[in-house]
Rosetta silent file (secondary structure, phi, psi, omega in degrees, C-alpha in Angstrom):
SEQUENCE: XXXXXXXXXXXXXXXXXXXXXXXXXXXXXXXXXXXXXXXXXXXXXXXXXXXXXXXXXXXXXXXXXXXXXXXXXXXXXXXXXXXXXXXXXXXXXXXXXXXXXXXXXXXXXXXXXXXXXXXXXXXXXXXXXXXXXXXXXXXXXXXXXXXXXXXXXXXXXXXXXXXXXXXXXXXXXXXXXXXXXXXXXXXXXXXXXXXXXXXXXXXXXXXXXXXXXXXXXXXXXXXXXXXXXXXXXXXXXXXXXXXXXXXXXXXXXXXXXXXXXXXXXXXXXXXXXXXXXXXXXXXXXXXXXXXXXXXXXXXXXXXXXXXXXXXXXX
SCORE:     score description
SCORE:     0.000 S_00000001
   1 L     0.000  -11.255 -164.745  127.797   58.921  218.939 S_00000001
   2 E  -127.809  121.557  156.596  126.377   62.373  218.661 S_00000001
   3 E  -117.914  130.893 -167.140  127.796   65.179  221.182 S_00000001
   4 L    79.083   17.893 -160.278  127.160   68.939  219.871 S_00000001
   5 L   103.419  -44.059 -172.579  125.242   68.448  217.042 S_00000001
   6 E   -68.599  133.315  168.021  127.921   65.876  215.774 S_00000001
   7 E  -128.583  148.539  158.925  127.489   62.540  214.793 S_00000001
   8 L   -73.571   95.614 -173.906  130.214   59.915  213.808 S_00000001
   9 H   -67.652  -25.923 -174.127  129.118   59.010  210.706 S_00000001
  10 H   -84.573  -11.819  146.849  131.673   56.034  210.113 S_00000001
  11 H   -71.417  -51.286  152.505  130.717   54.887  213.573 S_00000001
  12 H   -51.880  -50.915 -175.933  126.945   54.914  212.526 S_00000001
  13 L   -74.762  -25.447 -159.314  127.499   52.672  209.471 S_00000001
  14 L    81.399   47.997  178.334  129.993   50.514  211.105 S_00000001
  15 L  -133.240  178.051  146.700  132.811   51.326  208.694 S_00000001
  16 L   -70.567  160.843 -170.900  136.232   52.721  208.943 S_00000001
  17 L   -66.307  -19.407 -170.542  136.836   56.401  208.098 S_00000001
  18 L  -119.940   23.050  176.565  138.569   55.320  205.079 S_00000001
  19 L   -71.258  116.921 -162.457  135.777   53.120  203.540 S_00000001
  20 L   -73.056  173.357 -175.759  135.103   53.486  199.970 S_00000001
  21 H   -24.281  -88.836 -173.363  131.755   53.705  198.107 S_00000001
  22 H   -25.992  -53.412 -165.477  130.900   49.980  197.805 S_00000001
  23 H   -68.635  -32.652 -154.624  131.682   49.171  201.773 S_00000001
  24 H   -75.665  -47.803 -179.841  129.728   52.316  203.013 S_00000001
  25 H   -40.573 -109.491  153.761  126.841   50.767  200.614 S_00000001
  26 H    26.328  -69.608  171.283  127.249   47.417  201.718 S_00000001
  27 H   -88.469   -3.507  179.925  126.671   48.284  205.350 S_00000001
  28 H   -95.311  -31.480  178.101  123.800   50.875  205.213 S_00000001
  29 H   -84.078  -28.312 -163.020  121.401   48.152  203.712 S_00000001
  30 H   -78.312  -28.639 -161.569  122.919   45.363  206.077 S_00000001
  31 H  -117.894  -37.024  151.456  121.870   47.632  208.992 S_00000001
  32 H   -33.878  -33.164  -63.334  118.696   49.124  207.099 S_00000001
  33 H   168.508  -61.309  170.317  117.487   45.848  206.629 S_00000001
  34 H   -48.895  -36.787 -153.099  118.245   45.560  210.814 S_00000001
  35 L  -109.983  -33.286 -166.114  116.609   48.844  211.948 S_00000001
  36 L   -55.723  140.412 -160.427  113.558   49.085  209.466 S_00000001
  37 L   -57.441  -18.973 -178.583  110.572   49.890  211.000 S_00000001
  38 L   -69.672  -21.200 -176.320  108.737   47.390  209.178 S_00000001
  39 L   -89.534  -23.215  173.884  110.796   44.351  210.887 S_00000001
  40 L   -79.489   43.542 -174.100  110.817   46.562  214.046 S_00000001
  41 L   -45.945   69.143 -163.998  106.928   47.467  214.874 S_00000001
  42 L   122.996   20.534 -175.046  106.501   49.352  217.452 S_00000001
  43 L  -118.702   92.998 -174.721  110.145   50.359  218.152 S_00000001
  44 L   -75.214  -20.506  167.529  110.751   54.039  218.895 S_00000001
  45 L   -83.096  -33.651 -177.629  114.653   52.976  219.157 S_00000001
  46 H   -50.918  -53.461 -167.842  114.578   50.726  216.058 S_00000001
  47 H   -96.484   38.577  171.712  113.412   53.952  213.951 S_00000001
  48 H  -113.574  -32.913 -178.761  115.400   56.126  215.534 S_00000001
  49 H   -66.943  -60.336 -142.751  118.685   53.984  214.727 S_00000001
  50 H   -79.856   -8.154  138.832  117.601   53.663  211.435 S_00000001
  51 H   -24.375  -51.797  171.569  116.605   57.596  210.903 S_00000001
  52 H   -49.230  -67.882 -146.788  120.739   57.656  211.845 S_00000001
  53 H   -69.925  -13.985 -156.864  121.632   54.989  210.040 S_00000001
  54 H   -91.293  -55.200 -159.369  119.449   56.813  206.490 S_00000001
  55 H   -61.098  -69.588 -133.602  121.460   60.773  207.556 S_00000001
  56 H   -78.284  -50.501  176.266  124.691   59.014  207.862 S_00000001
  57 H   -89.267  -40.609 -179.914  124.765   57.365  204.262 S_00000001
  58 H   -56.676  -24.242 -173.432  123.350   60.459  202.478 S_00000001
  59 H  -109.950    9.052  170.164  126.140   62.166  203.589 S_00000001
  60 H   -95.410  -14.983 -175.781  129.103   59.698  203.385 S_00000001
  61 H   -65.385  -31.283  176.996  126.914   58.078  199.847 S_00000001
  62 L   -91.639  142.612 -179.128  128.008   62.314  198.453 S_00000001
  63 H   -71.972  -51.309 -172.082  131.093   62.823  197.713 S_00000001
  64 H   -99.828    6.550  121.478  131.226   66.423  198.740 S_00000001
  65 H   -37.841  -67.301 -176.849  129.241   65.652  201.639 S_00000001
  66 H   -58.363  -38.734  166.966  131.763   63.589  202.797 S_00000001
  67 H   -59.649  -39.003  154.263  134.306   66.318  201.901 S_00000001
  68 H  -123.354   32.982  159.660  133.421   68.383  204.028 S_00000001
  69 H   -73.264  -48.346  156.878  131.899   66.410  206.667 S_00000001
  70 H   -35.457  -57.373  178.272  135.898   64.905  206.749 S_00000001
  71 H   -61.733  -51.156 -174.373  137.150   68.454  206.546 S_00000001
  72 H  -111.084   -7.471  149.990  135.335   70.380  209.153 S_00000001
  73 L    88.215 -112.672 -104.790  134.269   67.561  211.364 S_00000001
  74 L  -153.298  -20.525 -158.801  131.910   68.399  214.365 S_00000001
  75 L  -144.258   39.255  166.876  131.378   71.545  212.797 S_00000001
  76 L  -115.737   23.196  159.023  130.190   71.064  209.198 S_00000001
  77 L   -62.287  -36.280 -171.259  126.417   71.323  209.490 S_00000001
  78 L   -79.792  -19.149  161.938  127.250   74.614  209.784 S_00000001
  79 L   -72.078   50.836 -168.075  128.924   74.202  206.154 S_00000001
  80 L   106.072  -34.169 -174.185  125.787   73.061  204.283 S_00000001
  81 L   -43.132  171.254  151.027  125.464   69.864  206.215 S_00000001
  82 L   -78.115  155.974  176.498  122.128   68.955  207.773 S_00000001
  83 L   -48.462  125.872 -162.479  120.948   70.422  210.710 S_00000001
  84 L   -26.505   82.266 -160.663  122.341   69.960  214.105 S_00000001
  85 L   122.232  -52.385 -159.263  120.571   67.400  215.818 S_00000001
  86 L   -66.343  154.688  162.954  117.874   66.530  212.777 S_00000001
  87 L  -117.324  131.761  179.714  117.645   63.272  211.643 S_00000001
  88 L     4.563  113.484 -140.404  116.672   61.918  208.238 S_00000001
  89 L  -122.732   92.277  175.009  113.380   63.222  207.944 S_00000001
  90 L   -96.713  125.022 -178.225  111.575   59.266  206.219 S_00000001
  91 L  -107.312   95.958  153.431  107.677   59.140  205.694 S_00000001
  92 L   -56.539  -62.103 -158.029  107.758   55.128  205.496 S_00000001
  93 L   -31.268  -42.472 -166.547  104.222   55.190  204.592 S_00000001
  94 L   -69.405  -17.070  147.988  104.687   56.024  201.247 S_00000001
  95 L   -20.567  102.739  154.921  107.030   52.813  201.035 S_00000001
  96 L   -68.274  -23.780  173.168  105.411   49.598  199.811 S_00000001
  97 L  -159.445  158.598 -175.565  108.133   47.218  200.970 S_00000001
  98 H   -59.027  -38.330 -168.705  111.665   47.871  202.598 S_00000001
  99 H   -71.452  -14.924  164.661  113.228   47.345  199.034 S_00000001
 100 H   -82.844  -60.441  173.799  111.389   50.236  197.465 S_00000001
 101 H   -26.370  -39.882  164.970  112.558   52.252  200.481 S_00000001
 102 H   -90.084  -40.632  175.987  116.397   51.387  199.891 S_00000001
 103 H   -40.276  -35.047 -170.326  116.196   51.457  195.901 S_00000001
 104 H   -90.186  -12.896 -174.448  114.476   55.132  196.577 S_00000001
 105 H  -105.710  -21.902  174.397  117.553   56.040  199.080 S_00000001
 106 H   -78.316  -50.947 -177.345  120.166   54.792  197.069 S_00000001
 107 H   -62.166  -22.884 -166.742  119.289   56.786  194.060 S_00000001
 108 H   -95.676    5.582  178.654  118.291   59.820  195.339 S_00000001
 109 H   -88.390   10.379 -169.208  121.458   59.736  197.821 S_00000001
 110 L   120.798  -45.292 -155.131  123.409   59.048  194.654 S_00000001
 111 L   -78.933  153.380  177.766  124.358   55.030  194.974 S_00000001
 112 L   -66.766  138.929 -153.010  122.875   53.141  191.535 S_00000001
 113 L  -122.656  102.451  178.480  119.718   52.237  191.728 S_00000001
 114 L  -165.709  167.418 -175.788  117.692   48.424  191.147 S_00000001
 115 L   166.862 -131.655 -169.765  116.057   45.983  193.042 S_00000001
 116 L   -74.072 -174.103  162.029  112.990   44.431  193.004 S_00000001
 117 L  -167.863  -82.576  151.776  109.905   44.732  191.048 S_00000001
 118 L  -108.673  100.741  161.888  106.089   43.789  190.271 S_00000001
 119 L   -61.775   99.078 -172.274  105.528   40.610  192.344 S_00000001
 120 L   138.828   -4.351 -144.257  104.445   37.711  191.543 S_00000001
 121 L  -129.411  -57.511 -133.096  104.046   38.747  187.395 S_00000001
 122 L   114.386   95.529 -177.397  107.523   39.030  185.868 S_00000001
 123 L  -101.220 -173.699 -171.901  109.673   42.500  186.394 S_00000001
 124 L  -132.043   12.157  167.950  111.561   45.115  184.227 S_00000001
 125 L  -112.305  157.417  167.615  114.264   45.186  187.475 S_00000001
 126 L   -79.229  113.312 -169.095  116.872   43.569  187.666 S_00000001
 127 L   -82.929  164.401  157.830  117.800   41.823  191.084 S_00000001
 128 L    92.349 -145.244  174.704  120.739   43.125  193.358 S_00000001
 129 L  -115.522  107.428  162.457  123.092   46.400  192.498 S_00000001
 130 L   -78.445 -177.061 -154.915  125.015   46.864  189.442 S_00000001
 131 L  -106.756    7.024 -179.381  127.585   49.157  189.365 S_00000001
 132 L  -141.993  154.856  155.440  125.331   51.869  186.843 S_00000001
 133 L   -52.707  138.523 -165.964  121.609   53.058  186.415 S_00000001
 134 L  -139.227  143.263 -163.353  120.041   50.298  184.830 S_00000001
 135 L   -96.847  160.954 -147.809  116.891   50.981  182.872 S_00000001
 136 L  -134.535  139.251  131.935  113.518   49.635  184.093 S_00000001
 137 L   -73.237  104.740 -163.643  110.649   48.697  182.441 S_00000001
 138 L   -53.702  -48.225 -159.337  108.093   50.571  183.783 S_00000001
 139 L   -92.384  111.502 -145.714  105.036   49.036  182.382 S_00000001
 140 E  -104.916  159.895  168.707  104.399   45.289  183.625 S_00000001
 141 E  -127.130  179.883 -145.850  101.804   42.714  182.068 S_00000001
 142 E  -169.646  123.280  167.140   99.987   39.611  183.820 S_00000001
 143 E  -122.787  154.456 -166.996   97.956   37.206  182.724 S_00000001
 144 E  -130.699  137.221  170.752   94.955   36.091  185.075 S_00000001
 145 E  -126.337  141.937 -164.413   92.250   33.330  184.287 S_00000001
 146 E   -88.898 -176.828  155.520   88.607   33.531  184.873 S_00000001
 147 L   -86.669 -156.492  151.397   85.901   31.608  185.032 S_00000001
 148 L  -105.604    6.194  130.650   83.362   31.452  182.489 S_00000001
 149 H   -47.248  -58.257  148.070   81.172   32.682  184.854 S_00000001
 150 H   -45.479  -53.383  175.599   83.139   35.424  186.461 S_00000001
 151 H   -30.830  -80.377 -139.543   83.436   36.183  182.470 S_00000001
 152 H   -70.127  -41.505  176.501   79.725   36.467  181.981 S_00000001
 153 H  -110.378   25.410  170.176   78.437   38.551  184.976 S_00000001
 154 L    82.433  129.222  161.587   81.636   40.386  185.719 S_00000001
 155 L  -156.787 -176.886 -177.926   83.567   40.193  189.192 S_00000001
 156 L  -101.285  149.480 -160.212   85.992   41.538  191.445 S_00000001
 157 L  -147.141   97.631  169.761   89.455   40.103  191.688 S_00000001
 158 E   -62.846   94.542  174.907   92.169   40.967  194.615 S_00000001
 159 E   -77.051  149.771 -144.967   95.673   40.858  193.441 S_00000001
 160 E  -140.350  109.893 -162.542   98.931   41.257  195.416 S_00000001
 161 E  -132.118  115.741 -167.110  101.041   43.993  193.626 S_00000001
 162 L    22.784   11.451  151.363  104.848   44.654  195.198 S_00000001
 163 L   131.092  -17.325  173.006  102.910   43.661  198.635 S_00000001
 164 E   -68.658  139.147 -177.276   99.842   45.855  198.002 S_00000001
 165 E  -105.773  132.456 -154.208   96.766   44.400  197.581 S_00000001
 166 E  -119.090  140.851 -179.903   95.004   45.911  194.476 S_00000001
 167 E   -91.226  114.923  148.745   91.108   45.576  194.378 S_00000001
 168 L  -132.989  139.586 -173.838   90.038   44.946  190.030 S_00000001
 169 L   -82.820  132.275 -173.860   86.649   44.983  188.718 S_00000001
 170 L  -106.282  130.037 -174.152   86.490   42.692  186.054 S_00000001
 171 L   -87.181  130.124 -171.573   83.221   44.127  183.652 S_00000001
 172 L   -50.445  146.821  178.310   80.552   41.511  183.023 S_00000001
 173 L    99.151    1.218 -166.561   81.139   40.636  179.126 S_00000001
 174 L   -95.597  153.184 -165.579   85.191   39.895  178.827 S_00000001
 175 L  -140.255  159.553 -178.245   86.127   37.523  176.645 S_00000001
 176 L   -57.008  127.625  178.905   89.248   35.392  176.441 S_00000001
 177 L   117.712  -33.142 -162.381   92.222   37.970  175.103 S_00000001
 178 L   -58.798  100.202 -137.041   90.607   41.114  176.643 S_00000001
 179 L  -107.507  104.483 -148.702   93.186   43.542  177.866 S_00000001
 180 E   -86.173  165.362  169.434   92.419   45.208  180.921 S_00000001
 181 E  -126.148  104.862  158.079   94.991   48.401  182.280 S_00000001
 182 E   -68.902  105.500 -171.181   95.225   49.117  185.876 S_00000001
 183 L   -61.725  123.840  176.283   97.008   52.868  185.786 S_00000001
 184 L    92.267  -10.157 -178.023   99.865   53.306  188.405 S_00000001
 185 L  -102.544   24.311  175.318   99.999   49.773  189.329 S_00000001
 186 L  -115.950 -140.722 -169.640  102.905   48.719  187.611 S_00000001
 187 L   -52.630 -179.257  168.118  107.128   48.758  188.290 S_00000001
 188 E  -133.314  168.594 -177.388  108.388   51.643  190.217 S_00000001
 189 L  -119.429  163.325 -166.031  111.476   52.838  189.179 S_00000001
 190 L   -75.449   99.252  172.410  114.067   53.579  192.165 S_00000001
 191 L   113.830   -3.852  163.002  114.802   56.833  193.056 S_00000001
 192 L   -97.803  -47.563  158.689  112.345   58.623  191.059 S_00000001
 193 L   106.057    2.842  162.484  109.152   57.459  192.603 S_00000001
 194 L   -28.947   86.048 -165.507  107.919   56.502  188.766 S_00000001
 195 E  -125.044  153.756 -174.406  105.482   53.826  188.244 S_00000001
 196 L   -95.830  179.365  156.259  104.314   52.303  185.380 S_00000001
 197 L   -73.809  164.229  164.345  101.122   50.481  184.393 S_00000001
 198 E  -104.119  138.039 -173.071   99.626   47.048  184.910 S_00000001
 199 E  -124.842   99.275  172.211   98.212   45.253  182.050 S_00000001
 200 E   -82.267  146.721 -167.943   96.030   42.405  182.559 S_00000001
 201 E  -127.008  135.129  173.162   95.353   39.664  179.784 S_00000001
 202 E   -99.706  127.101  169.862   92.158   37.924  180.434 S_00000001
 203 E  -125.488  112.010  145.639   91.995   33.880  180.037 S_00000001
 204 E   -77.067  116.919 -168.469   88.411   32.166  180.262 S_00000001
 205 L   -79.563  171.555 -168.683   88.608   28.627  181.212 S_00000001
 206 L   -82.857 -177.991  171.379   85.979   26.504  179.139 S_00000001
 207 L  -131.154  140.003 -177.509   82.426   25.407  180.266 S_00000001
 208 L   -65.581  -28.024  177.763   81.097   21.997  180.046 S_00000001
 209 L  -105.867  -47.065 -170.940   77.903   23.411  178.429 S_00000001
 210 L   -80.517  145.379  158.002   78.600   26.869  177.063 S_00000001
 211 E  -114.533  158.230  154.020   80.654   28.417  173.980 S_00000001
 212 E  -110.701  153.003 -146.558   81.109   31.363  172.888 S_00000001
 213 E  -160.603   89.604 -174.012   80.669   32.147  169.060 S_00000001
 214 L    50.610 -102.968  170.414   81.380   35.910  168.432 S_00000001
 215 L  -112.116   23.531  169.538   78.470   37.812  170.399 S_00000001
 216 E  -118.541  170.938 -161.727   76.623   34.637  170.663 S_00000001
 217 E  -131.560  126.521 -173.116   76.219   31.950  173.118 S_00000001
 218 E  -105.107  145.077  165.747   76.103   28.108  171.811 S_00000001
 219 L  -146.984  169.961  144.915   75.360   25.162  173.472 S_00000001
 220 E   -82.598  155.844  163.029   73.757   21.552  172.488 S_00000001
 221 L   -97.296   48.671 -177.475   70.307   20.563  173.143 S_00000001
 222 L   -27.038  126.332 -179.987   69.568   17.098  174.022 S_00000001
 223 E  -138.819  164.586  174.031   66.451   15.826  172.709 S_00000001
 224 L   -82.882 -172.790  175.556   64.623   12.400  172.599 S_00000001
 225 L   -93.133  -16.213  173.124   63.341   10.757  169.285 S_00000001
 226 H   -59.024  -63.449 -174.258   60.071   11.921  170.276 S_00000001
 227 H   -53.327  -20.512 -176.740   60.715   15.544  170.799 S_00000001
 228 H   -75.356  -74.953 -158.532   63.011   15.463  167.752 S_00000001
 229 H   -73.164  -49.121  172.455   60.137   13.718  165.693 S_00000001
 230 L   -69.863  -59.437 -147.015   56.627   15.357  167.671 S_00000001
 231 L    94.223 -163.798  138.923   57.605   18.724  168.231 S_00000001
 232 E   108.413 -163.175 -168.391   56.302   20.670  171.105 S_00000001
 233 L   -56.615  167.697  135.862   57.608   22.654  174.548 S_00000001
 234 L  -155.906  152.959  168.458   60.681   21.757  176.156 S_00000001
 235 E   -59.938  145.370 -171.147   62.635   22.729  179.298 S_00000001
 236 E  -170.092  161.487 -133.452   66.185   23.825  178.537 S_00000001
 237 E  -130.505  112.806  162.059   68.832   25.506  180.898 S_00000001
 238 E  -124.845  162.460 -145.331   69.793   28.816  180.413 S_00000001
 239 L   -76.826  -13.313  172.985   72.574   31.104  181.725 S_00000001
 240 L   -82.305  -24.184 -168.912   69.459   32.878  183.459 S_00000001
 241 E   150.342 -158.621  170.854   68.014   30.190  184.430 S_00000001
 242 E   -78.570  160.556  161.904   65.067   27.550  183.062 S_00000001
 243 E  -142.058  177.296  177.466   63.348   28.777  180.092 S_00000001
 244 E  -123.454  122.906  158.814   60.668   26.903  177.754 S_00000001
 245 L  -118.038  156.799  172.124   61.094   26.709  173.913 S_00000001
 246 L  -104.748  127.007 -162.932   59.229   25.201  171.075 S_00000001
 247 E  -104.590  146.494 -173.577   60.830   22.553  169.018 S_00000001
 248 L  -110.515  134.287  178.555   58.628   22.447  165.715 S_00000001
 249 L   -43.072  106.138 -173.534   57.714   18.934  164.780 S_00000001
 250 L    94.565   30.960 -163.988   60.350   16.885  162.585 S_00000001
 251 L   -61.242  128.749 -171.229   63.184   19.136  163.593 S_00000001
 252 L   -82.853  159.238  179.175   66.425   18.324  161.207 S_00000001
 253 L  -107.550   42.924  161.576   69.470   18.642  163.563 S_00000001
 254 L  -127.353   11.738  132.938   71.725   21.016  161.689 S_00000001
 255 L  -119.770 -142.450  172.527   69.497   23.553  162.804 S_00000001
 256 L  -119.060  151.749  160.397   69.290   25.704  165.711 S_00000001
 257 L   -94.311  117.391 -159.478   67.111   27.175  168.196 S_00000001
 258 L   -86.836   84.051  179.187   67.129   31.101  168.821 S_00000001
 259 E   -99.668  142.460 -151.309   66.695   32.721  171.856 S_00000001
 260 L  -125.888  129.528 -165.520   67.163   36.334  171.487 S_00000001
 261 L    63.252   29.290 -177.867   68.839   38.531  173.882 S_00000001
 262 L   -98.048  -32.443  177.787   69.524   35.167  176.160 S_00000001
 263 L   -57.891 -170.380  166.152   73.571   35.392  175.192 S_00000001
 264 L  -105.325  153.629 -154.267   76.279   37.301  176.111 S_00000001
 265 E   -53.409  127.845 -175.616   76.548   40.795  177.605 S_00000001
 266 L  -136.313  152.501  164.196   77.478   43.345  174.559 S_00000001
 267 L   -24.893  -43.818 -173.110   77.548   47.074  174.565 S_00000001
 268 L  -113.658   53.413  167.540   74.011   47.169  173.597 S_00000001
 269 L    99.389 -112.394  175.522   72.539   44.563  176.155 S_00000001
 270 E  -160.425  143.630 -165.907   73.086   41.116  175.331 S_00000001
 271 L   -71.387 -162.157 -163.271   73.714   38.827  172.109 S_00000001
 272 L   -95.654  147.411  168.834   71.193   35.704  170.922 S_00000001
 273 E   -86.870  145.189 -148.839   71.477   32.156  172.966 S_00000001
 274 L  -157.518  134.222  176.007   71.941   29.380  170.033 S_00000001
 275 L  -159.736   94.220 -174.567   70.845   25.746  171.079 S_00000001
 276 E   -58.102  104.427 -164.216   71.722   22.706  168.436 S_00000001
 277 L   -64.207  154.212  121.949   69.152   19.936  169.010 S_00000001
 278 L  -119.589  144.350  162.949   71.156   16.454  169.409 S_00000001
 279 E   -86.669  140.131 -176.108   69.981   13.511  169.612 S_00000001
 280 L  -118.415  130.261 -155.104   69.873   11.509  172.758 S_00000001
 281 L   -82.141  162.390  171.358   69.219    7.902  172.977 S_00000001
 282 L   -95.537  164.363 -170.768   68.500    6.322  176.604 S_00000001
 283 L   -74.429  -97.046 -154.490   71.546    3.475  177.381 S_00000001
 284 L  -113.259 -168.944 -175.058   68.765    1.139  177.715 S_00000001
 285 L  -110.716  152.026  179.852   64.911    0.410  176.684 S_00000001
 286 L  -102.319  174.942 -158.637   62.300   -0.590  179.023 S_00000001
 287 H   -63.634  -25.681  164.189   60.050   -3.516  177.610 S_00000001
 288 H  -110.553   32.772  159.708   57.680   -0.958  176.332 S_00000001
 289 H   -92.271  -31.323  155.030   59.786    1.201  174.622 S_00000001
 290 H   -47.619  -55.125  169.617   61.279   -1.178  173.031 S_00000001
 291 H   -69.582  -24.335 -163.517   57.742   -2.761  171.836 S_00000001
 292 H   -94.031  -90.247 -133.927   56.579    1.143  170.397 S_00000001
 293 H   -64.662  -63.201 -173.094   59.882    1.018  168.281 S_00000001
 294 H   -38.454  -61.510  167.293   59.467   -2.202  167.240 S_00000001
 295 H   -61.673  -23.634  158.931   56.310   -1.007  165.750 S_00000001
 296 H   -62.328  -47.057 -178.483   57.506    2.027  164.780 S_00000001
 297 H   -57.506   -9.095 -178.303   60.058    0.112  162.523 S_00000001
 298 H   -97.968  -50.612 -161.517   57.168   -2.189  160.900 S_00000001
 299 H   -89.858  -17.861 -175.600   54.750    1.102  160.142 S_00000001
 300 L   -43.058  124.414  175.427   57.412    3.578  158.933 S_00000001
 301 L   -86.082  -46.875  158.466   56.396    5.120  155.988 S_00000001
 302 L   -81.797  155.667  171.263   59.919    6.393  154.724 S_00000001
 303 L   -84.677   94.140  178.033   63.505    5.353  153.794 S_00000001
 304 L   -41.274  -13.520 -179.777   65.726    7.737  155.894 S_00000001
 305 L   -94.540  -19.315 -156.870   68.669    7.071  152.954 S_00000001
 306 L   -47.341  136.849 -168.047   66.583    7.487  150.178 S_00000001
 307 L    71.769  -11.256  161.507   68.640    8.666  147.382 S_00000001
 308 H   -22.459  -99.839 -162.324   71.791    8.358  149.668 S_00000001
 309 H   -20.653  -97.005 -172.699   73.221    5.299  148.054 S_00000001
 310 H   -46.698  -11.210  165.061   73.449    6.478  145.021 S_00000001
 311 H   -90.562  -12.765  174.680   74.390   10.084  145.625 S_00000001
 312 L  -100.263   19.783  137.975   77.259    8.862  147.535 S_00000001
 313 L   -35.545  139.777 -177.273   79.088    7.043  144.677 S_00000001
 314 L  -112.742    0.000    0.000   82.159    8.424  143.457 S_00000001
């Protein structure tokens, strides 16, 4: 196809000489799509074709390219054209997928410009080619859910971003709502090389033990009728690990127990741990728990209702 410097451009696309916009279009992706190096690996002819196949639509995609590639033939490089011989000069690397690679060739060669967009999230493009520039939302959101774990000491999270894989540090301390921004990691717009941000919305699924309650961290506290009624140490489960607290003798169970700086990670270190005795009965009694109850219930010196009855009348 190329003798002297010359190439047949209308022979490179596979069109006739008298093929309008839309057809020339049409076949330069259909054969882009053929030649690109990414489906080709390793092919020093594949990207050589498709170097051809890129020169050959910038200058039939301009109109007065084409005018006076048409006019002077074999010998319009020297009118402005590109240089004899050269071929499309494409740094694929900077390309994330072949579709930012044609979206970036149609616009800057001219042709209208959409296509794909942030995968996997929800885009501001529009699929296929309209017949005008069509405006992009740059800036994409996402929402991703954690653990309540990941939450508390912070992790790392790989995401898949138009085919890139984006490394994000999640900070120890995020709470359901929490809106993180990865800069540069959002749409791109075609033909500009423009990208917007990514906005992550943080969702923490729940935990069977833990809540969170502003900058503090709640849980219940199972206790016996002893421990409830006696007082004294107990073992208890914390996000660090075991710790020991002291239940004060006769504890009522609307209050709480305080551990301070046990909670969750705030600016200045970490909030107070909160732990709600309840009580818990065993499913059954052995014979001599059942006999100590018995006796409790004969020796009791108070009426747990007293004054009830009568304060609950209406």
């Amino acid at each position: 196809m190329k003798a002297n410097g010359y190439r047949d451009y209308f022979k490179v696309l596979e069109v006739e000489r008298g093929a309008d916009a839309e057809a020339i279009k049409r076949s330069f992706r259909k054969l882009a799509r053929q030649y690109h190096p990414d489906v080709n690996p390793g092919d020093q002819a594949a990207e050589a074709r498709f170097k051809e196949i890129s020169e050959a639509y910038e200058v039939l995609s301009d109109p007065d390219k084409r005018r006076r590639y048409e006019q002077f033939g074999q010998y319009w490089n020297q009118m402005g054209g590109p240089g004899a011989g050269g071929g499309a000069d494409v740094d694929f690397g900077r390309y994330g997928n072949f579709d930012e690679f044609v979206n970036d060739l149609l616009g800057r060669f001219g042709g209208p410009a959409s296509g794909g967009g942030f995968g996997g999230f929800g885009s501001g493009f529009p699929s296929g080619f309209a017949g005008r520039q069509v405006a992009v939302q740059l800036d994409a959101e996402a929402t991703i859910s954690i653990s309540f774990a990941e939450a508390f000491r912070g992790c790392d999270r790989t995401l898949a971003v138009n085919d890139e894989r984006v490394q994000v540090r999640i900070p120890a301390g995020v709470r359901s709502g929490t809106r993180l921004r990865l800069k540069g990691k959002g749409n791109l717009q075609p033909g500009t090389g423009r990208r917007g941000d990514l906005y992550l919305n943080l969702q923490l699924q729940p935990h069977p033990i833990w809540r969170l309650d502003g900058d503090q961290l709640r849980a219940e506290l199972p206790l016996s009728l002893d421990e409830l009624a006696l007082g004294g140490e107990v073992s208890v489960a914390t996000p660090d690990g075991e710790a020991t607290v002291q239940v004060p003798a006769g504890m009522s169970l609307g209050r709480s127990l305080r551990l301070k700086g046990k909670g969750w990670p705030i600016k200045e270190g970490r909030g107070d741990l909160l732990l709600s005795p309840v009580l818990r009965l065993p499913e059954s009694l052995s014979p001599r728990e059942r006999e100590l109850l018995e006796e409790l219930r004969r020796n009791r010196s108070s009426d747990p209702r007293q004054g009830w009855a009568s304060s609950a009348r209406l």
